[in-house]
C-alpha positions in Angstrom: -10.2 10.7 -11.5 -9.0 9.3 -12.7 -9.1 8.1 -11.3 -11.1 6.9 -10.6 -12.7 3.7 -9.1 -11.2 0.9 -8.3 -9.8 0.6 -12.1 -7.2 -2.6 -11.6 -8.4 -6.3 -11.2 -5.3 -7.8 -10.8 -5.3 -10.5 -8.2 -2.7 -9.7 -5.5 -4.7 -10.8 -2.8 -2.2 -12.3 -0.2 0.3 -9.8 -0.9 -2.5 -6.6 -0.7 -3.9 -8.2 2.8 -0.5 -8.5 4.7 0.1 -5.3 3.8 -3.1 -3.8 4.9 -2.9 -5.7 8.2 0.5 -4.1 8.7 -0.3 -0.8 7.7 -3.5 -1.0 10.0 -1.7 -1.6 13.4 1.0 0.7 12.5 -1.5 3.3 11.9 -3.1 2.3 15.0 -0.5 3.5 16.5 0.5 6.0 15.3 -3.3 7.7 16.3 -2.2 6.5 20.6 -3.7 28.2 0.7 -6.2 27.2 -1.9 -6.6 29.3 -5.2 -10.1 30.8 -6.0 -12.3 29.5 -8.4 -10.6 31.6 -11.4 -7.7 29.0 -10.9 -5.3 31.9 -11.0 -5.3 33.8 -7.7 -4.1 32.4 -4.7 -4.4 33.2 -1.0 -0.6 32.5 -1.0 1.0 35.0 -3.2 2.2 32.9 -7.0 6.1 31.8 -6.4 6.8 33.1 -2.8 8.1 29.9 -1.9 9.9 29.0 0.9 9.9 30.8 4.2 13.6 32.5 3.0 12.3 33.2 -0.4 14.1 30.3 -1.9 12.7 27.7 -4.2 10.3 24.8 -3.4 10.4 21.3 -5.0 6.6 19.9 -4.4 6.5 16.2 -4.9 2.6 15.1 -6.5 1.5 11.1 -6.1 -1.2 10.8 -8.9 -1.8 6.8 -10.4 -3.2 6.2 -13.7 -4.3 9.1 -15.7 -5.1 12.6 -14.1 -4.1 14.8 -17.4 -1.8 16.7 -15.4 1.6 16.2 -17.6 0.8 19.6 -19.4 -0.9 21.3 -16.6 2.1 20.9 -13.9 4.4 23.2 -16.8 2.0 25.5 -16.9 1.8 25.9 -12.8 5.3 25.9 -12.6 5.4 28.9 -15.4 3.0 31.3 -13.1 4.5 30.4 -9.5 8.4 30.3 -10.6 9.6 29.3 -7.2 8.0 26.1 -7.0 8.8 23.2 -9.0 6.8 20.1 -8.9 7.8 16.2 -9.5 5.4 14.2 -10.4 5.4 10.5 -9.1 2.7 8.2 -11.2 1.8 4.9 -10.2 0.6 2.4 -12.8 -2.8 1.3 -11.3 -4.9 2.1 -8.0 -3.9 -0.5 -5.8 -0.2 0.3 -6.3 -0.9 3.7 -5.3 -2.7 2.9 -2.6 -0.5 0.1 -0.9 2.3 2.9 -1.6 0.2 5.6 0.5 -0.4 3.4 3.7 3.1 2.1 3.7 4.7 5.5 3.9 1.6 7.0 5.7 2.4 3.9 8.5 5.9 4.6 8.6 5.4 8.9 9.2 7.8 9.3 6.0 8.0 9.2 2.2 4.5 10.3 1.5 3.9 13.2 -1.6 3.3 16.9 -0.6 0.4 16.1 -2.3 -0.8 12.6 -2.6 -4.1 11.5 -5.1 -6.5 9.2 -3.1 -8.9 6.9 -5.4 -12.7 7.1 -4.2 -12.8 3.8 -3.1 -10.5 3.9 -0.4 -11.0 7.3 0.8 -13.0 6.0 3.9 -9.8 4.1 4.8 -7.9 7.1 4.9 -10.5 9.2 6.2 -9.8 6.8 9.6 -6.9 9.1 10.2 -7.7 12.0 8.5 -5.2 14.0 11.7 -2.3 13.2 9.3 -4.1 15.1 6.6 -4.3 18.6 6.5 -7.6 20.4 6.8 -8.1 22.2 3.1 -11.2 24.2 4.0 -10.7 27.8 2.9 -13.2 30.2 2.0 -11.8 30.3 -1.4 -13.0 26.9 -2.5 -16.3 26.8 -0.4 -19.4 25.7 -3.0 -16.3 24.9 -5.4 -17.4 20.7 -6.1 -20.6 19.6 -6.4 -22.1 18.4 -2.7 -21.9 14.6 -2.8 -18.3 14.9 -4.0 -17.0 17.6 -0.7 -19.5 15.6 1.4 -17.3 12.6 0.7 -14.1 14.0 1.3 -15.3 15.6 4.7 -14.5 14.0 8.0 -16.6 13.9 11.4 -14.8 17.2 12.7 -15.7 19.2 9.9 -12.2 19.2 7.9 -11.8 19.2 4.1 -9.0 16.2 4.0 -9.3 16.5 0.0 -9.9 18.8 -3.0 -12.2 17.0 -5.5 -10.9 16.1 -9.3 -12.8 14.1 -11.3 -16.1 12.0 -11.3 -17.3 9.2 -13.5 -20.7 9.3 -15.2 -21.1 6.3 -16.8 -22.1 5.9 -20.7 -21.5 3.0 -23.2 -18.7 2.8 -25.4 -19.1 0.5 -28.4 -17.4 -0.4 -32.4 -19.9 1.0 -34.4 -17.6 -0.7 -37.2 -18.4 -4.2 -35.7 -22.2 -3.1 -35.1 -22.5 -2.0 -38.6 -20.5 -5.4 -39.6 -23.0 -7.2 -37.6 -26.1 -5.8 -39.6 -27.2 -4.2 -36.2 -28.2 -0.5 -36.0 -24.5 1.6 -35.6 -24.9 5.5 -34.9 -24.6 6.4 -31.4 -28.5 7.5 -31.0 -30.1 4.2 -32.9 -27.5 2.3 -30.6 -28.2 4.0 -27.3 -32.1 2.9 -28.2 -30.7 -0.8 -29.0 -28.6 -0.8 -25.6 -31.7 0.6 -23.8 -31.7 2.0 -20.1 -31.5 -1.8 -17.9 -29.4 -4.2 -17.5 -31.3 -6.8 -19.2 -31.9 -5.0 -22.0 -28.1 -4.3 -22.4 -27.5 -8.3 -21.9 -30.3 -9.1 -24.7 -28.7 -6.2 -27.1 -25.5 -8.6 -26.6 -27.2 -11.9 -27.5 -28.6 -9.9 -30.9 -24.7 -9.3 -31.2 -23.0 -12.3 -30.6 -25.6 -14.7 -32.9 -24.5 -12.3 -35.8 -20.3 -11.6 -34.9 -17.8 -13.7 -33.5 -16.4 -11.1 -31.5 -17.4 -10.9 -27.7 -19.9 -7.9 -26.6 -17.8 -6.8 -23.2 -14.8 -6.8 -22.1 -15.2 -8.5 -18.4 -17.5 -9.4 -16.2 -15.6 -7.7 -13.4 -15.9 -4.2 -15.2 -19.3 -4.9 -16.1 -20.1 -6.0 -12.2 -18.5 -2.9 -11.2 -20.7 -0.8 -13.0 -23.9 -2.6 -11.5 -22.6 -2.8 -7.9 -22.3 0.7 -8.0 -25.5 1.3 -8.2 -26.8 -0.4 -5.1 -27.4 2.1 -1.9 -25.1 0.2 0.7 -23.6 -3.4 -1.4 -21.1 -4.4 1.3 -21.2 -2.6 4.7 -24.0 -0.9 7.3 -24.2 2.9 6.4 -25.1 3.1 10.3 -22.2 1.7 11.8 -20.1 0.5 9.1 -20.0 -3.3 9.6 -19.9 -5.4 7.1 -23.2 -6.7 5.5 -22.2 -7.8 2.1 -22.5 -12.0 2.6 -26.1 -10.9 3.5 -27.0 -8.5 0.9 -29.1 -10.2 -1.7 -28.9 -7.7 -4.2 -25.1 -8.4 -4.3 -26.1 -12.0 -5.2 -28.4 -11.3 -7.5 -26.2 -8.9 -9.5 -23.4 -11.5 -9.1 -25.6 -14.2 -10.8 -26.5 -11.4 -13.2 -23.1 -10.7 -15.0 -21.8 -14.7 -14.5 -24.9 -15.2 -16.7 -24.7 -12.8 -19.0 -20.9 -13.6 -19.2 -20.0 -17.0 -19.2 -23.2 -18.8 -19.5 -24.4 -16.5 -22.4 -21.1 -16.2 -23.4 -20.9 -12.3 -23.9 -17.9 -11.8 -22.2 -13.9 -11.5 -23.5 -12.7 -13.0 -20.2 -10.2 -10.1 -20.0 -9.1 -8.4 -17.3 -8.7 -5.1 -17.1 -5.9 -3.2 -16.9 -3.9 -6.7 -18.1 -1.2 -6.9 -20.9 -4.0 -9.2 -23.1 -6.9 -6.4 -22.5 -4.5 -3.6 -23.5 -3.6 -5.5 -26.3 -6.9 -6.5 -27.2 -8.0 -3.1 -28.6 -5.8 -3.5 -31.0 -7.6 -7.0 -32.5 -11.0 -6.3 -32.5 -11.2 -7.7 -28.9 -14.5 -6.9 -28.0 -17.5 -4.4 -29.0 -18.9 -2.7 -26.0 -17.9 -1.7 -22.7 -18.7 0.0 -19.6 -17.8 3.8 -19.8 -17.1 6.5 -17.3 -15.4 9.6 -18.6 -12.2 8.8 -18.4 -12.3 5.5 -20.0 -12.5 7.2 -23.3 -8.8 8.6 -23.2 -7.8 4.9 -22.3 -9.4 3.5 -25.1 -7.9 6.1 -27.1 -4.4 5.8 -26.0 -5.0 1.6 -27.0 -6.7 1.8 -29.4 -4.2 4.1 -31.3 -4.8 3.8 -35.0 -8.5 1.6 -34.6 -11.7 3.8 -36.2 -15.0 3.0 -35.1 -14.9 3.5 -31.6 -18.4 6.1 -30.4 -20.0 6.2 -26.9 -24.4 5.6 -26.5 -25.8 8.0 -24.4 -27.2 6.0 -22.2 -26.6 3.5 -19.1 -28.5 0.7 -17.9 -29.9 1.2 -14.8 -30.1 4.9 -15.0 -27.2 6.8 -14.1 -23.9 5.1 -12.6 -20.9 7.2 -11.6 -17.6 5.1 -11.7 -14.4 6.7 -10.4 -13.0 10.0 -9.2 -10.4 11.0 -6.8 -8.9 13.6 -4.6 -6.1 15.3 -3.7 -4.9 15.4 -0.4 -1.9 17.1 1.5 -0.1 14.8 4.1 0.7 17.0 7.3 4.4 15.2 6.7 4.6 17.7 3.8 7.5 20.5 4.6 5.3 22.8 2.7 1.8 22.4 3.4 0.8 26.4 2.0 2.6 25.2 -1.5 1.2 22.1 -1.6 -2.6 23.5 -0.7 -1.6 26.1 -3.5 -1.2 23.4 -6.1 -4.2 21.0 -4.8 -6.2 24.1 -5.5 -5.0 25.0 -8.4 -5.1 21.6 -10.0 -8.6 21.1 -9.1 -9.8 24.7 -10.0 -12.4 24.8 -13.1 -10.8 26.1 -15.8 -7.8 23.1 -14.9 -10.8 20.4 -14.4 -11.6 21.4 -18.1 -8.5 20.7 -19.4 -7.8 17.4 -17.9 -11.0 16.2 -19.6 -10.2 17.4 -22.9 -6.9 15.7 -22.9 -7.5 12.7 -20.9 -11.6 11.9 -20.2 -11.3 12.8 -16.9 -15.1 14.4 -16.0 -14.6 17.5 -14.0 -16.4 17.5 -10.4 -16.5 21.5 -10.3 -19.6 23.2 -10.7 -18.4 26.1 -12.5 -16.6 23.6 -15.0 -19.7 21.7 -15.7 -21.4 24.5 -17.0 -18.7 25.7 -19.1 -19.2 26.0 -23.1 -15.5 24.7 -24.1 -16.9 21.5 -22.2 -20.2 21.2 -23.3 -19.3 21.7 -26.5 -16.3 19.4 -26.4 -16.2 16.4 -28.8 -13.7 13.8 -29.4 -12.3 12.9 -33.1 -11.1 9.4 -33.0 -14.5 8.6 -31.8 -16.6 9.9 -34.7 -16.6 13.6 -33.7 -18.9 12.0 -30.3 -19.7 15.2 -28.3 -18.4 13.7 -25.1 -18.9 16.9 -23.0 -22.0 16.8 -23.3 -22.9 13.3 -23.4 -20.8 13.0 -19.8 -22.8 16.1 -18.6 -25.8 14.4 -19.7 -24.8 11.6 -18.0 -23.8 13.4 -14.5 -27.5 14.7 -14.4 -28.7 10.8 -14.6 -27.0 10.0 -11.1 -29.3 9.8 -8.7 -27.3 7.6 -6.2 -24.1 8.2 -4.1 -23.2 5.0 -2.4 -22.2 4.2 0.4 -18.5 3.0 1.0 -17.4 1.9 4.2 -13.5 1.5 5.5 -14.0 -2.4 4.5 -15.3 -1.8 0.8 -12.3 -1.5 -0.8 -10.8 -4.9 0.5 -14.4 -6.9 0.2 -15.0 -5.5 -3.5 -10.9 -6.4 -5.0 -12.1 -9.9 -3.3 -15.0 -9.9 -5.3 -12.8 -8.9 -8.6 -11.0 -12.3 -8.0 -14.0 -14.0 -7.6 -15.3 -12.7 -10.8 -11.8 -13.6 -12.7 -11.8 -17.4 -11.3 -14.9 -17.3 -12.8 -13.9 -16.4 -15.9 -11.2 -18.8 -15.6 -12.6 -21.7 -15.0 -14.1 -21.9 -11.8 -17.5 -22.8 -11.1 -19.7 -19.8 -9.7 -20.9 -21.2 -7.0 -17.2 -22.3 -5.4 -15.9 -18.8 -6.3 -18.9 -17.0 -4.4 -18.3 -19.4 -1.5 -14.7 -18.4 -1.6 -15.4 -14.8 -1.6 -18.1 -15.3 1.5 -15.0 -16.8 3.1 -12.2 -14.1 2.6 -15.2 -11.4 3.4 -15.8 -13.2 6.6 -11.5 -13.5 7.3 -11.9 -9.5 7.4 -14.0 -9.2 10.1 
């Protein structure tokens, strides 16, 4: 999941870059049991525990929302000898400047540590300090782009697949309606149509008839467009770094500044920020870029707010935003438990229940075609069937791109970009800024 994309914008840039130079040349040097897809069986036997038979306390690193809060009671209930703790960190980037700083240091890191998609290839650079999860139990287990991912250059599983992030549209069907535009989900998803300039003129038919801004950002919305581009910031072939080149990140750059400032369709809000939060709470904006798991955010702001459906439909196509993994550091004292839990966390009928409570769009196969999703629909959001709407929206991505060791740095530089924008900067000196920090990495 959850995780899912690179799902904070907060500028931390000096502070994140010092501590990725430091965890890089420590790392530097520092390189000189899975349950079967029933979720219940176990190539470990449930609650042997420790070597001596004694208990085992499993420490899991997760960050935002995985829907695991029930689901850890429940393993604990059927493998009594093994208690877990779970650590959460509030957004991505904290979780992952936590992970390098104790992965640098040799100590401190989770039995089992959630990594975000977007800087998997980072970690997959020393993918010796993971352990190798392959196991005959969980082979064909994830659909093939998500193990492909997660595989390094030796063959070794470094991590067990949780959730993906087909893409939809969210909207206020109250503020539609308001608007005298067309409100149910199917007239809407027709309105929105399937590009992103028919998306941006839907918004300009909005905003001449409601004072309240279409989308939320225009570093959400840029995320949801980058993602859709082959290779936006780096050589598939040998991983250096294109992205000051790449005219189609330009283009979609000028793209969502015009659509957002000039145009004037965007909130100017940040997500993830106190005001964004808060805004769902004052009719903050109407629409917004929506993977799976953005619909138990919105539902955990938007507490008490009726109106909120989801269009099935994207523009572009299909765009998957999001997922994440779950690894076992080899500093873990009990690798078998830890593999035990990964598994069992990630196993279908688990994957199903992390969506229903949270969004979070399962990755497994078997869980993708299973009737208690499909059939799955959410009440706050006028009864939307979001199982199948997500499932519908799974089959629509066509394109896995391509994310290099460098993409998570050059793309949180290109969030900050996008935010001086929105705060005052002109586009032009904010693009040439974020040419120059691109060209700083190397």
């Amino acid at each position: 999941m959850t995780s899912r994309s690179s799902r904070t914008y907060t500028p931390r840039a000096r502070k994140r870059h010092v501590v990725l130079s430091t965890v890089a040349v420590s790392l530097l040097a520092l390189s000189a049991c899975s349950s079967g897809d029933s979720g219940g069986t176990a190539t470990q036997a449930a609650g042997t525990g420790a070597a001596g038979g004694g208990p085992v306390t499993l420490t899991l690193a997760t960050f935002n929302q995985f829907g695991y809060e029930d689901l850890i009671p429940e393993f604990e209930k059927t493998h009594p000898n093994i208690k877990v703790k779970h650590k959460k960190a509030a957004t991505s980037n904290e979780a992952r400047d936590n992970f390098f700083t104790r992965l640098s240091a040799g100590s401190g890191m989770a039995d089992v540590e959630a990594v975000e998609v977007d800087w998997l290839p980072e970690m997959l650079q020393y993918s010796d300090k993971f352990t190798d999860l392959n196991s005959p139990d969980v082979q064909g287990r994830w659909l093939d782009w998500k193990t492909k991912a997660a595989t390094d250059s030796d063959g070794h599983l470094i991590g067990y697949g949780t959730d993906s992030g087909p893409e939809a549209i969210c909207y206020r069907s109250d503020l539609f309606k308001k608007a005298g535009l067309p409100s149910d989900r199917e007239s809407v998803a027709k309105l929105f149509g399937n590009t992103w300039e028919s998306y941006f003129a839907a918004g300009k038919q909005f905003k001449a008839k409601s004072k309240v801004p279409f989308f939320d950002s225009i570093g959400a919305t840029y995320q949801g467009m980058v993602n859709q581009l082959p290779a936006a910031y780096e050589n598939p072939t040998d991983d250096s770094i294109t992205a000051t080149e790449n005219a189609q990140v330009k283009k979609v750059y000028d793209q969502v500044v015009q659509a957002g400032i000039t145009d004037g369709l965007s909130a100017k809000l940040q997500q993830w920020g106190d005001d964004w939060t808060a805004s769902f709470q004052k009719d903050g904006f109407a629409t917004m870029l929506c993977p799976g798991w953005m619909v138990g955010v919105i539902e955990g702001n938007a507490k008490g707010v009726k109106g909120w459906d989801v269009a099935n439909t994207f523009p572009g196509g299909g765009g998957n935003w999001g997922g994440s993994y779950l690894t076992v550091p080899k500093q873990s004292q009990h690798p078998k438990e830890a593999q035990e839990l990964a598994a069992w966390l990630t196993a279908p009928e688990q994957q199903v229940k992390a969506f229903k409570k949270v969004g979070t769009f399962p990755s497994q196969k078997q869980a993708l075609e299973s009737p208690d999703l499909l059939s799955f629909k959410v009440a706050s959001f006028n009864d939307a069937p979001t199982g199948q709407i997500f499932a519908d929206r799974a089959k629509a991505v066509t394109l896995s791109p391509y994310k290099g060791t460098h993409y998570f740095a050059i793309n949180d530089a290109m969030q900050q970009a996008l935010t001086r924008v929105e705060q005052g900067t002109s586009p032009q000196e904010s693009w040439d800024k974020w040419v120059s920090d691109v060209k700083a990495l190397g």
